[in-house]
C-alpha positions as CSV (number, residue, x, y, z in Angstrom):
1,X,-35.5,44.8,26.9
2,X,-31.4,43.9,27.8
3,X,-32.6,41.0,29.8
4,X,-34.7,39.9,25.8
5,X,-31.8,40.7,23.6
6,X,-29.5,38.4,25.9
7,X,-32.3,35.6,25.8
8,X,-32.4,36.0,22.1
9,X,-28.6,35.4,21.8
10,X,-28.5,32.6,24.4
11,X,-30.7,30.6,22.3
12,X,-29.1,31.1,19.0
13,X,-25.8,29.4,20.6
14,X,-27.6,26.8,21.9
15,X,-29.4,25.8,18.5
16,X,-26.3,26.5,16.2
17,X,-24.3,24.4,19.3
18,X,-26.9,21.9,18.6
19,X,-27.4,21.9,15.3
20,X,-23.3,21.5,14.3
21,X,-23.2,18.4,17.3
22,X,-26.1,16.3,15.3
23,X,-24.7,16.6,11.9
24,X,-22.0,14.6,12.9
25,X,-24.1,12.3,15.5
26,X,-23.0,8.8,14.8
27,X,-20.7,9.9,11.9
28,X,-18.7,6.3,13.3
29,X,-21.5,4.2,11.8
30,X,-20.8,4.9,8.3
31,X,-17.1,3.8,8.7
32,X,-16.5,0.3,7.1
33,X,-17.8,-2.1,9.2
34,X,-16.1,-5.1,10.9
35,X,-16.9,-8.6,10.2
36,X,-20.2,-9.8,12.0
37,X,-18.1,-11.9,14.6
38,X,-17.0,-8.4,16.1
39,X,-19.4,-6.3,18.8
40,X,-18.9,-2.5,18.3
41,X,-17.2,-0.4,20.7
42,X,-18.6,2.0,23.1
43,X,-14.8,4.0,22.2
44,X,-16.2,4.8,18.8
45,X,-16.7,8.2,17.8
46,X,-17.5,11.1,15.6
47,X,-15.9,14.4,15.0
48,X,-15.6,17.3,12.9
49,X,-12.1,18.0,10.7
50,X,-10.9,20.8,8.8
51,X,-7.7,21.3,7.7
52,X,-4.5,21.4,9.8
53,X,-6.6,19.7,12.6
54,X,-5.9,16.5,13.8
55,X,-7.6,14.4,16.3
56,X,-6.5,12.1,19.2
57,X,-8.1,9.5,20.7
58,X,-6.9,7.8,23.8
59,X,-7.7,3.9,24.1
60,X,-7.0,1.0,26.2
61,X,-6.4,-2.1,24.4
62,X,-7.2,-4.9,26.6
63,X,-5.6,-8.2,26.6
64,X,-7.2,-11.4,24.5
65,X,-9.2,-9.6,21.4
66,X,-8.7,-8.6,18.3
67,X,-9.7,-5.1,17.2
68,X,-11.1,-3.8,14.1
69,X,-10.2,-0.5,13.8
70,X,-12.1,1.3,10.7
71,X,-12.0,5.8,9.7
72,X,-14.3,7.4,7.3
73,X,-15.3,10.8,6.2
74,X,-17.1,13.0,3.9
75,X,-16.1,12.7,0.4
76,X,-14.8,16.1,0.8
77,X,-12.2,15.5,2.9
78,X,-10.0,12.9,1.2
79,X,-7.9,10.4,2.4
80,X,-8.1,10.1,5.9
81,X,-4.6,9.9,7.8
82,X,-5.0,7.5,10.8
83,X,-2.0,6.7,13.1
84,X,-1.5,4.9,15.8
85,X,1.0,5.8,18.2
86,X,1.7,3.8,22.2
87,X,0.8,6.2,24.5
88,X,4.1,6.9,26.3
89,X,6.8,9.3,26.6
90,X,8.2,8.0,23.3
91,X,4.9,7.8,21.4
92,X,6.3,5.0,18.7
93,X,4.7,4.8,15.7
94,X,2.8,1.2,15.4
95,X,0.9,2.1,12.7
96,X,0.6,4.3,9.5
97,X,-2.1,4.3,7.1
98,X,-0.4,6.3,4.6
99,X,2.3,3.8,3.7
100,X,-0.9,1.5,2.7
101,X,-2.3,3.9,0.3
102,X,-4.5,5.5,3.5
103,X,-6.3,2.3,3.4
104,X,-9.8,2.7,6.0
105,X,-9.6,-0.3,8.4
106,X,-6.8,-2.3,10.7
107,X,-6.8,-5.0,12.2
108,X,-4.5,-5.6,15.7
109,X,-3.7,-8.5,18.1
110,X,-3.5,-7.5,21.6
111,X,-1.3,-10.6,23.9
112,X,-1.5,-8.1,27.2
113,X,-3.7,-4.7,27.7
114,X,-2.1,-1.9,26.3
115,X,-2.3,2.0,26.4
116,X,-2.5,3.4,22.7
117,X,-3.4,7.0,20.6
118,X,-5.2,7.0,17.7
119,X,-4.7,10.2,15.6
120,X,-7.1,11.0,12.9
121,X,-6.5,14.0,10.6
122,X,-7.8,14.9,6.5
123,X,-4.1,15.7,4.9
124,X,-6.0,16.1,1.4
125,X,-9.0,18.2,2.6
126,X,-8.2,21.5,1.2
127,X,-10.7,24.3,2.7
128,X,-9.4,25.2,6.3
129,X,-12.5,27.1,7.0
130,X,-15.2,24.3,7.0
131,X,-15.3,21.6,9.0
132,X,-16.8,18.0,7.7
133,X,-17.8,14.9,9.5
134,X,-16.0,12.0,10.2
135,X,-15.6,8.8,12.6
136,X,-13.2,6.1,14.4
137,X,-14.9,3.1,14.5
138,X,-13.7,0.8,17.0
139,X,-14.9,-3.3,17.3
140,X,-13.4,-6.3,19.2
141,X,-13.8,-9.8,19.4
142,X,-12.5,-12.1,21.6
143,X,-9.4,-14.6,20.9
């Protein structure tokens, strides 16, 4: 009867583990989408926010494309804050959306590979107890 009961709650975690992963499956896709000259990136992804989280993704840049850089998010969440930092000791800001009215996509050059952070976060989203989906799209094309 133990051996049941722990069953029973295995399989609960695994469908509500499931069932929070798929809402957000492919979030990235509903980000606004590069120009048809671009091929999407395998380093796109989806995530869930709430507030006072912030997500980082790590990307290599390489040299010779020009990257289309694009954040979106349920209606509920605001303005998404994206930021884009080198990814060094320093961590120099390169990038800000906020100064552009949190505008959704950016556009970047890359002369020689380079090592960056992209940090995502929901500054407007005000319920810090439910999390809502979102995405980092990332697409290149060559020079």
């Amino acid at each position: 009867m133990k051996t049941f009961k722990y069953i029973q709650l295995l399989i609960i975690i695994l469908i509500s583990c499931n069932t929070t992963a798929q809402n957000c499956r492919e979030f990235e896709k509903k980000c606004p989408s590069p120009p048809k000259e671009y091929k999407i990136s395998s380093l796109s992804k989806s995530f869930s926010l709430r507030k006072k989280q912030t997500i980082y993704v790590k990307l290599t840049l390489y040299a010779d494309r020009i990257y289309f850089l694009s954040v979106d998010g349920k209606k509920a969440l605001g303005n998404i804050h994206l930021r884009i930092f080198e990814n060094d000791e320093e961590r120099k800001i390169l990038y800000d959306n906020a100064i552009n009215n949190f505008q959704k996509t950016k556009s970047i050059s890359v002369q020689s590979t380079i090592n960056l952070v992209i940090e995502v976060s929901a500054p407007s989203y005000f319920n810090d107890r439910v999390r809502e989906c979102s995405g980092l799209l990332v697409a290149y094309k060559e020079m």
